[in-house]
MARDRENRO-120703 format. One record per residue: residue number from 1; residue in one letter; y, z, x of N, C-alpha, C in turn. Coordinates in steps of 0.001 Angstrom, whole numbers, plus 500000, padded with zeros to 6 digits. Each point is the difference from the previous one (the first is absolute). Example, Ala and Ser with C-alpha at 12.3 -4.5 7.8 and 13.67 -1.06 7.14 Angstrom:
2
[1; "a"; [494310; 507800; 513190]; [501190; 500000; 499110]; [501200; 500000; 500900]]
[2; "s"; [501050; 499280; 499650]; [501190; 500060; 500820]; [501090; 500730; 499230]]
END
This chain:
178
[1; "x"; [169347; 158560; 281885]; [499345; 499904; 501286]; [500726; 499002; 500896]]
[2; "x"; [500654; 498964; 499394]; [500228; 499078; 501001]; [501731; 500198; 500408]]
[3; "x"; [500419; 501016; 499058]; [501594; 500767; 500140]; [499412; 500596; 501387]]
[4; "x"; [499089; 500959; 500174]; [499648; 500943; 500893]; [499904; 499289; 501595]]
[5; "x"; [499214; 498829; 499791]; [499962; 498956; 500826]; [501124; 499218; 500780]]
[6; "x"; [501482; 500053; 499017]; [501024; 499279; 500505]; [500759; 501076; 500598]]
[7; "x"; [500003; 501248; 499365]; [500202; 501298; 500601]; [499745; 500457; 501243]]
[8; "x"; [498627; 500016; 500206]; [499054; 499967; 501453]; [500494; 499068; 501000]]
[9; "x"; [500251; 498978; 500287]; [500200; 498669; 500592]; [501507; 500463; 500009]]
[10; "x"; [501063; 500663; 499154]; [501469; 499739; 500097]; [500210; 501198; 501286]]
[11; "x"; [499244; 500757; 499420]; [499821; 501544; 500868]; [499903; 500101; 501875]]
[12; "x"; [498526; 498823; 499731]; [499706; 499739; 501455]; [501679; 498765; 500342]]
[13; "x"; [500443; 499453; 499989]; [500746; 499313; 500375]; [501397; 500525; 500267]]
[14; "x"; [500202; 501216; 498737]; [501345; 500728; 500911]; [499256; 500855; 501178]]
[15; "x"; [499272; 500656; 500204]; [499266; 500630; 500640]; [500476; 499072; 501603]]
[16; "x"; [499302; 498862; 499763]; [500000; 498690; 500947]; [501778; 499900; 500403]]
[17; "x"; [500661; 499623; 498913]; [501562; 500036; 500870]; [500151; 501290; 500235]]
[18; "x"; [499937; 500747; 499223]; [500335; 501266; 500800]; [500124; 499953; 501615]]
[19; "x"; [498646; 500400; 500158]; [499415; 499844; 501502]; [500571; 498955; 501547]]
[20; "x"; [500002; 498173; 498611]; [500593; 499728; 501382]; [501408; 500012; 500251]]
[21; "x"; [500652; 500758; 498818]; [501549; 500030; 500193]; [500181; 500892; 501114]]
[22; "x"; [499489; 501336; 499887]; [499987; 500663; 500781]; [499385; 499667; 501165]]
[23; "x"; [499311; 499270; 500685]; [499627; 499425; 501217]; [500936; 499105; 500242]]
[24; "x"; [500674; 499148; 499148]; [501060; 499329; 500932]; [501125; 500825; 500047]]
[25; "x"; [500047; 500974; 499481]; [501212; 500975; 499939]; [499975; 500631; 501634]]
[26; "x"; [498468; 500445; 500004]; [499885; 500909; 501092]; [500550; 499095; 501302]]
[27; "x"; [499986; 498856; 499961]; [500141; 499208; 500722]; [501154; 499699; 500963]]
[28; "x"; [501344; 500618; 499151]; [500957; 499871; 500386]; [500685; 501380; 499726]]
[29; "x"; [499181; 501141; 500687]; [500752; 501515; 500513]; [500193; 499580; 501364]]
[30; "x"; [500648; 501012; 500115]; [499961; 499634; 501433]; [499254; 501258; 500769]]
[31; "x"; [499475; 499705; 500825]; [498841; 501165; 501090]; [500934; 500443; 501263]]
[32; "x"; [499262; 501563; 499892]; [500763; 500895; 501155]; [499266; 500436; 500401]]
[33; "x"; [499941; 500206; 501234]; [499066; 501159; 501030]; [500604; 501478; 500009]]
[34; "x"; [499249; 500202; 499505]; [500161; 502139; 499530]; [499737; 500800; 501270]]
[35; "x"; [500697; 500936; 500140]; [499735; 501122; 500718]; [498427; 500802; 499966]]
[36; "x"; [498982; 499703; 500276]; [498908; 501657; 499052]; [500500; 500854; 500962]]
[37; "x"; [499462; 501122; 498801]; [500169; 501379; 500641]; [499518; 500548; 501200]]
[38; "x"; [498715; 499554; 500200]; [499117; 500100; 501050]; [501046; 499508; 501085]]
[39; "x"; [500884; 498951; 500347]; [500474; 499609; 500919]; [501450; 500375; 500181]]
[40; "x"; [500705; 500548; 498675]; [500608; 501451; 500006]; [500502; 500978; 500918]]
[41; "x"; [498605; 501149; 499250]; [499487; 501144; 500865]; [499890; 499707; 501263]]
[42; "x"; [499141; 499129; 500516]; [499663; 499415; 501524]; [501234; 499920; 500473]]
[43; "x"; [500816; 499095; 499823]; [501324; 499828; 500583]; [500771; 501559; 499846]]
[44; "x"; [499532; 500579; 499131]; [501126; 501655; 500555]; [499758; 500909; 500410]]
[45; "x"; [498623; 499692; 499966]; [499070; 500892; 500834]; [499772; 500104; 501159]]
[46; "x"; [500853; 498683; 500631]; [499249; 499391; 501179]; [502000; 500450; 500407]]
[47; "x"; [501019; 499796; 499376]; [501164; 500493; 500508]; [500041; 501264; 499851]]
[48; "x"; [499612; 500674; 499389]; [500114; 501553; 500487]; [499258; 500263; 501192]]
[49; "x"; [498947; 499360; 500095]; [498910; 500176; 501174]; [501104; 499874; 501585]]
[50; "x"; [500920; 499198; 499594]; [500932; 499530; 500848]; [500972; 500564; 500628]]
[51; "x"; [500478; 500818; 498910]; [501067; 500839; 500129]; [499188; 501318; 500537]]
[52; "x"; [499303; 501146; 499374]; [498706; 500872; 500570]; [500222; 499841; 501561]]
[53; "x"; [499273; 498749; 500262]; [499739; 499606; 501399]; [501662; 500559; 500611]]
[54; "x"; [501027; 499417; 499862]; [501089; 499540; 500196]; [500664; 501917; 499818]]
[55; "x"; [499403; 500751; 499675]; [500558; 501595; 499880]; [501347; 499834; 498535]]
[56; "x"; [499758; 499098; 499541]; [501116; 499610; 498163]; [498822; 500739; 499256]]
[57; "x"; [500792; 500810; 499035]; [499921; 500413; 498658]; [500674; 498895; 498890]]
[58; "x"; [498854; 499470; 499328]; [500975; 498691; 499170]; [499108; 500044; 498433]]
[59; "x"; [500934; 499178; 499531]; [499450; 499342; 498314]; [500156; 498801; 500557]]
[60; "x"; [498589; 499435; 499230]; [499845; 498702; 499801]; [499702; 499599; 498715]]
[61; "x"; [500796; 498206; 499820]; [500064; 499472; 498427]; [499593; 498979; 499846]]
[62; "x"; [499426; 499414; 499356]; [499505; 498584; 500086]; [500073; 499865; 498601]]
[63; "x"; [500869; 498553; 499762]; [500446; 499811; 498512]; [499081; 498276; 499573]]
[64; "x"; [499769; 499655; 498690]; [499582; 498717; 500604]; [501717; 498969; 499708]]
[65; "x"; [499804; 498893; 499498]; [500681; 498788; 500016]; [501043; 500537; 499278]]
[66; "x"; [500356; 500619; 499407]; [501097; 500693; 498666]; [500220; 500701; 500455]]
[67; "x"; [499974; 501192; 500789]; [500208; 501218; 500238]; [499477; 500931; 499395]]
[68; "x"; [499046; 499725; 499289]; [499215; 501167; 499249]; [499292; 500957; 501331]]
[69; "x"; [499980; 501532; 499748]; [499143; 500194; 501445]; [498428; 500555; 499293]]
[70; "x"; [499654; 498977; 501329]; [498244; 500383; 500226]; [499849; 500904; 500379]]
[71; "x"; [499922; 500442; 500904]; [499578; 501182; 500556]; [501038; 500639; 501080]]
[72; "x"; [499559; 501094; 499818]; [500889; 501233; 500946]; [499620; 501073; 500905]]
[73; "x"; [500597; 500459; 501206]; [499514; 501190; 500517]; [500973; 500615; 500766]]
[74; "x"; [499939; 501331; 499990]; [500464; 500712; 500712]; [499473; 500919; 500834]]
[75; "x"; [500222; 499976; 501212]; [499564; 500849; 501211]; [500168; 501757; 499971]]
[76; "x"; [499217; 500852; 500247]; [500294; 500997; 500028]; [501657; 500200; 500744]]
[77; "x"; [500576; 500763; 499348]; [501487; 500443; 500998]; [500826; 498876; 499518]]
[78; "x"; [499810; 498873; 499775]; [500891; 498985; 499848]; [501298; 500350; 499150]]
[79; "x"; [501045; 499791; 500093]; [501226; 500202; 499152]; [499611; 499971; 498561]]
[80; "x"; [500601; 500590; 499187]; [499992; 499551; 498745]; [500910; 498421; 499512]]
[81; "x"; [500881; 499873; 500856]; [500968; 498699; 499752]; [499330; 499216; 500505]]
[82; "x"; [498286; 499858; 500564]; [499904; 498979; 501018]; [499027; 499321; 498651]]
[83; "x"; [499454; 500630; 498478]; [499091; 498981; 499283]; [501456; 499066; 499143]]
[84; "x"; [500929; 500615; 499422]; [501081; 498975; 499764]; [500006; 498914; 500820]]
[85; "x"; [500584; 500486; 501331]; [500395; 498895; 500969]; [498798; 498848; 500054]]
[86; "x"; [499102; 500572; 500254]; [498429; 499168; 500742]; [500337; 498637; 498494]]
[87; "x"; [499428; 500626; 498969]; [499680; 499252; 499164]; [501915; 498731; 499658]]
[88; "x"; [500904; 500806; 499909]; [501084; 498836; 499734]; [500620; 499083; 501352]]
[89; "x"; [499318; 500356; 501492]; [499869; 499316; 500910]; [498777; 499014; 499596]]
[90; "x"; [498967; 499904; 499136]; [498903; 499036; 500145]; [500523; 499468; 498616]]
[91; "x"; [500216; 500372; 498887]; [501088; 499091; 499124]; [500967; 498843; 500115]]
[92; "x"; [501016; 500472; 501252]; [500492; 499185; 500487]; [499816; 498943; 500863]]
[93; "x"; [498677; 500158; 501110]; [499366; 498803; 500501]; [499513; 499024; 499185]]
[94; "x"; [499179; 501269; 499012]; [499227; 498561; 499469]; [500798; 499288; 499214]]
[95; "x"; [501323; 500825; 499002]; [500918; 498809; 498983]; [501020; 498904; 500803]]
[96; "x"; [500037; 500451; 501058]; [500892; 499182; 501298]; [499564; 499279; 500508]]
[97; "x"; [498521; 500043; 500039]; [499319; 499168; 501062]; [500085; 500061; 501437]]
[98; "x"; [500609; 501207; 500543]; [500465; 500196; 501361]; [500036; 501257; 500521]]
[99; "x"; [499682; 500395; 501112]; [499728; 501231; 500819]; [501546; 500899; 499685]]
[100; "x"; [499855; 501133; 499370]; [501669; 500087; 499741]; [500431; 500819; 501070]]
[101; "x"; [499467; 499779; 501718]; [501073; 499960; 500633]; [500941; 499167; 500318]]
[102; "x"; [499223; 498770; 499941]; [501072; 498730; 499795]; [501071; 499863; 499078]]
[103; "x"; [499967; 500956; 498694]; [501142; 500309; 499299]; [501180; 501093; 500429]]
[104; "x"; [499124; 500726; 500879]; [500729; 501293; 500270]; [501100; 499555; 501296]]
[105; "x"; [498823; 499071; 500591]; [501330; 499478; 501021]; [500606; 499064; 499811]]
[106; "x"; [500059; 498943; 498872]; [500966; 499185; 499534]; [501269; 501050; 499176]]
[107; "x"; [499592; 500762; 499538]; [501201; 500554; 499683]; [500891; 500502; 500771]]
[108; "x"; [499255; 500314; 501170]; [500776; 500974; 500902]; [501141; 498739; 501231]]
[109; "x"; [498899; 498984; 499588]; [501041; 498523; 500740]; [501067; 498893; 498933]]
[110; "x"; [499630; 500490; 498717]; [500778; 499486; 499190]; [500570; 500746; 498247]]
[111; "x"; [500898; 500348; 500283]; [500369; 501077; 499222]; [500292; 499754; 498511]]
[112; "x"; [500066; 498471; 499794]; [499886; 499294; 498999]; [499192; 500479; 498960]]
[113; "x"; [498905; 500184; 500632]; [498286; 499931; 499392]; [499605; 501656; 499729]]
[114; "x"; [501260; 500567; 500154]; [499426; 501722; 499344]; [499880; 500130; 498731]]
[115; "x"; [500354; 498696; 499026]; [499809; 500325; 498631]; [498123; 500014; 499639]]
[116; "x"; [499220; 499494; 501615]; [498630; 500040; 499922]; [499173; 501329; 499479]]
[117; "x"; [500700; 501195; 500626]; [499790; 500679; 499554]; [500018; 500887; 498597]]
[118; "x"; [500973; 499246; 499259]; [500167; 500766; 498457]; [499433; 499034; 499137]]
[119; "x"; [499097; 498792; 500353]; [499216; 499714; 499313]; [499982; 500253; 498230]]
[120; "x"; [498956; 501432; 500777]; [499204; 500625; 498892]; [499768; 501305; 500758]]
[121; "x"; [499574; 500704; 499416]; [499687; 501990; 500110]; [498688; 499755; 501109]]
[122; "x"; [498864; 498816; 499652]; [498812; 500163; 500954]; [500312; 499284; 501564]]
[123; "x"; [500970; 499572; 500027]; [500283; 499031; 501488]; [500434; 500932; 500827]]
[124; "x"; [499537; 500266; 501395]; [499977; 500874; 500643]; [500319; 498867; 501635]]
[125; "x"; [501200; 499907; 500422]; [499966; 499422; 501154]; [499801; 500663; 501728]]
[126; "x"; [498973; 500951; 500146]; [499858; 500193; 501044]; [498696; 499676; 500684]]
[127; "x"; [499824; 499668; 500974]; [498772; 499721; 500916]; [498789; 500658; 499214]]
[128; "x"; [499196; 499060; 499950]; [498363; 500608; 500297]; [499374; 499627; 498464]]
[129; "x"; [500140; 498798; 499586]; [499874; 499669; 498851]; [499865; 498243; 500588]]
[130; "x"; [498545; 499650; 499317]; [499445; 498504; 500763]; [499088; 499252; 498919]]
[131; "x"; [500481; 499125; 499210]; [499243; 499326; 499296]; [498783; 499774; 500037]]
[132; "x"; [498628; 499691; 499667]; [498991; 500043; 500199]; [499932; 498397; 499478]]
[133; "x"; [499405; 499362; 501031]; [499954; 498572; 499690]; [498480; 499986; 500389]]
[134; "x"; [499105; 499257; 499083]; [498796; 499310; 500352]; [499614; 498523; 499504]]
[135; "x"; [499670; 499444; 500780]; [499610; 498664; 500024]; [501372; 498801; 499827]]
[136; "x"; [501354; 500840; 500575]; [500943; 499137; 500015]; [501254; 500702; 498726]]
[137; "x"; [499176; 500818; 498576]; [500253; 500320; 499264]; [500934; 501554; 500114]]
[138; "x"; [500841; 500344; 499124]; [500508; 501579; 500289]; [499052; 500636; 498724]]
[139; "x"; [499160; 500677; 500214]; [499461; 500573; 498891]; [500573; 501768; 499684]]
[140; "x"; [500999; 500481; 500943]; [500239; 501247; 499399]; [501041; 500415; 501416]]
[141; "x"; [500056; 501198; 500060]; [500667; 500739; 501001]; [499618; 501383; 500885]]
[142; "x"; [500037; 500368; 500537]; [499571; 501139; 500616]; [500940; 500803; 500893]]
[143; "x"; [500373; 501181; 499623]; [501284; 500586; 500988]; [499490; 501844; 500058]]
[144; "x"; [500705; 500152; 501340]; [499804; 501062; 500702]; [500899; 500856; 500194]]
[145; "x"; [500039; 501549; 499549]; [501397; 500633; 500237]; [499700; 501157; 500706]]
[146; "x"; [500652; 500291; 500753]; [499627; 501562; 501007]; [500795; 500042; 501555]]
[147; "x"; [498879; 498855; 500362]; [500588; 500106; 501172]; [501343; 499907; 500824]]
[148; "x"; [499921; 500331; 501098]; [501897; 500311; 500400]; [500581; 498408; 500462]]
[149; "x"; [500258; 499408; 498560]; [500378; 498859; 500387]; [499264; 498634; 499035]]
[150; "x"; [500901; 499276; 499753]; [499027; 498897; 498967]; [499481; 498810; 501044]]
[151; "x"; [500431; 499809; 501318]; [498836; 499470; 501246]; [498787; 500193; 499753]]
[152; "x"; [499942; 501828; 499701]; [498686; 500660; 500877]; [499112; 499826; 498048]]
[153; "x"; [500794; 500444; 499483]; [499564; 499411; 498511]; [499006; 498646; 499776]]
[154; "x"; [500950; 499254; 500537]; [499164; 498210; 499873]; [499355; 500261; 500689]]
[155; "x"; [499405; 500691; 501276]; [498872; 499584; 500820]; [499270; 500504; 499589]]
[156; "x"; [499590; 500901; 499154]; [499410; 500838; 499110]; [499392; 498950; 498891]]
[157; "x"; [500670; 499340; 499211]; [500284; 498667; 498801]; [499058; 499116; 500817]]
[158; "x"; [500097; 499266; 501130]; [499925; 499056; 500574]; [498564; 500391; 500305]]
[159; "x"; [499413; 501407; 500583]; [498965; 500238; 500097]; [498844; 499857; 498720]]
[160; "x"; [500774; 500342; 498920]; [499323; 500071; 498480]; [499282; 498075; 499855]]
[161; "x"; [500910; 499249; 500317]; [500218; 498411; 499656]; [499131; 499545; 501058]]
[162; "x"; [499619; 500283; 501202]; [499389; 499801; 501026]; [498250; 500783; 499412]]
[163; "x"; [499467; 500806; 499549]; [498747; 500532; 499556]; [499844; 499008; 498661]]
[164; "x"; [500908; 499485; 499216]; [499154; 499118; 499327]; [500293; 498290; 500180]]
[165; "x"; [500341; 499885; 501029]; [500190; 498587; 500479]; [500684; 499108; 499409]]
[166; "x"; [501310; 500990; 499293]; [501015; 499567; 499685]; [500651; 498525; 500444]]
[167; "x"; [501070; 499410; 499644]; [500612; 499126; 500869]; [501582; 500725; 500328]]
[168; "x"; [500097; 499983; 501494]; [501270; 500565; 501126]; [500972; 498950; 499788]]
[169; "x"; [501282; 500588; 500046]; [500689; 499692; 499525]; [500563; 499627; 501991]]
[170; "x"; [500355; 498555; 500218]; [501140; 499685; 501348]; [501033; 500838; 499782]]
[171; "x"; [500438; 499608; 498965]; [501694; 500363; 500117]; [500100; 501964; 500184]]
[172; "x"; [498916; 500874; 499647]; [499807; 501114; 500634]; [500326; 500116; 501325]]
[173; "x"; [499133; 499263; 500765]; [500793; 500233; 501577]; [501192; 499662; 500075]]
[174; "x"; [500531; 499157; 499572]; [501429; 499492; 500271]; [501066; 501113; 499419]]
[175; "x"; [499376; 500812; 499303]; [500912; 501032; 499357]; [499715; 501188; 500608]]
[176; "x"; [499201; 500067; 500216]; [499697; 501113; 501034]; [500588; 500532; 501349]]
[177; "x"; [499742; 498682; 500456]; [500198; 499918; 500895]; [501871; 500235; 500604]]
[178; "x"; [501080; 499502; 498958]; [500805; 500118; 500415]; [500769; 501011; 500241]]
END
């Protein structure tokens, strides 16, 4: 009985480190702000809505922080090359961290930097592909393929990031614009 007793008491006490190992463990992950799906869909729902408006037949991609893709769509009529494109245009924002027209026209101003493109098989450097940043954070990517032009693409993107109160990127206008 009193074996059973030192047993009981040894039991509860790994039990006890157990627990707070793992609480000081937890302690030092480090925390990320996730994409949900819900805010996703919204964001490509809200860029097709964009393009529609806009007379574009498009795919839209929204990947989160990795490039894994969340969700997808394609427009009636839309190209078949436009769900490839959509989705490895929002791959590349979000693993870049940057609107990849700003890649498309650094290459085209510095010829150095075309090895940007052979990366990897998913990097896709043309317009209309815009990181999805919230609360300061990049939590994924979102890119648009169809329309006549990767301009008319991002405004499409930009519309998606704008319905869920994304954070806008400055350096967009500045690339845009030129």
């Amino acid at each position: 009985m009193h074996y059973r007793k030192h047993l009981r008491d040894l039991f509860r006490m790994l039990i006890v480190f157990a627990v707070m190992s793992n609480i000081v463990y937890a302690g030092g992950l480090p925390k990320q702000t996730v994409l949900p799906l819900k805010l996703a869909s919204q964001s490509a729902d809200a860029a097709m809505a964009q393009c529609r408006l806009d007379g574009y037949k498009v795919s839209v991609a929204v990947v989160d922080r990795s490039g894994v893709l969340m969700y997808q769509i394609r427009d009636d009529g839309a190209g078949v090359h436009t769900v490839d494109s959509s989705r490895r245009k929002a791959y590349t924002a979000a693993s870049m961290r940057a609107p990849t027209q700003f890649f498309a026209e650094l290459i085209g101003r510095v010829p150095e930097v075309q090895g940007l493109r052979d990366m990897n098989d998913s990097i896709l450097i043309l317009g209309g592909g815009l990181p999805v940043k919230l609360s300061g954070e990049v939590v994924g990517g979102i890119g648009v393929g169809g329309a006549p032009g990767g301009k008319l693409d991002e405004a499409c993107a930009r519309a998606g990031l704008k319905a869920i109160n994304a954070d806008l990127y400055e350096q967009l206008k500045e690339v845009s614009d030129n």
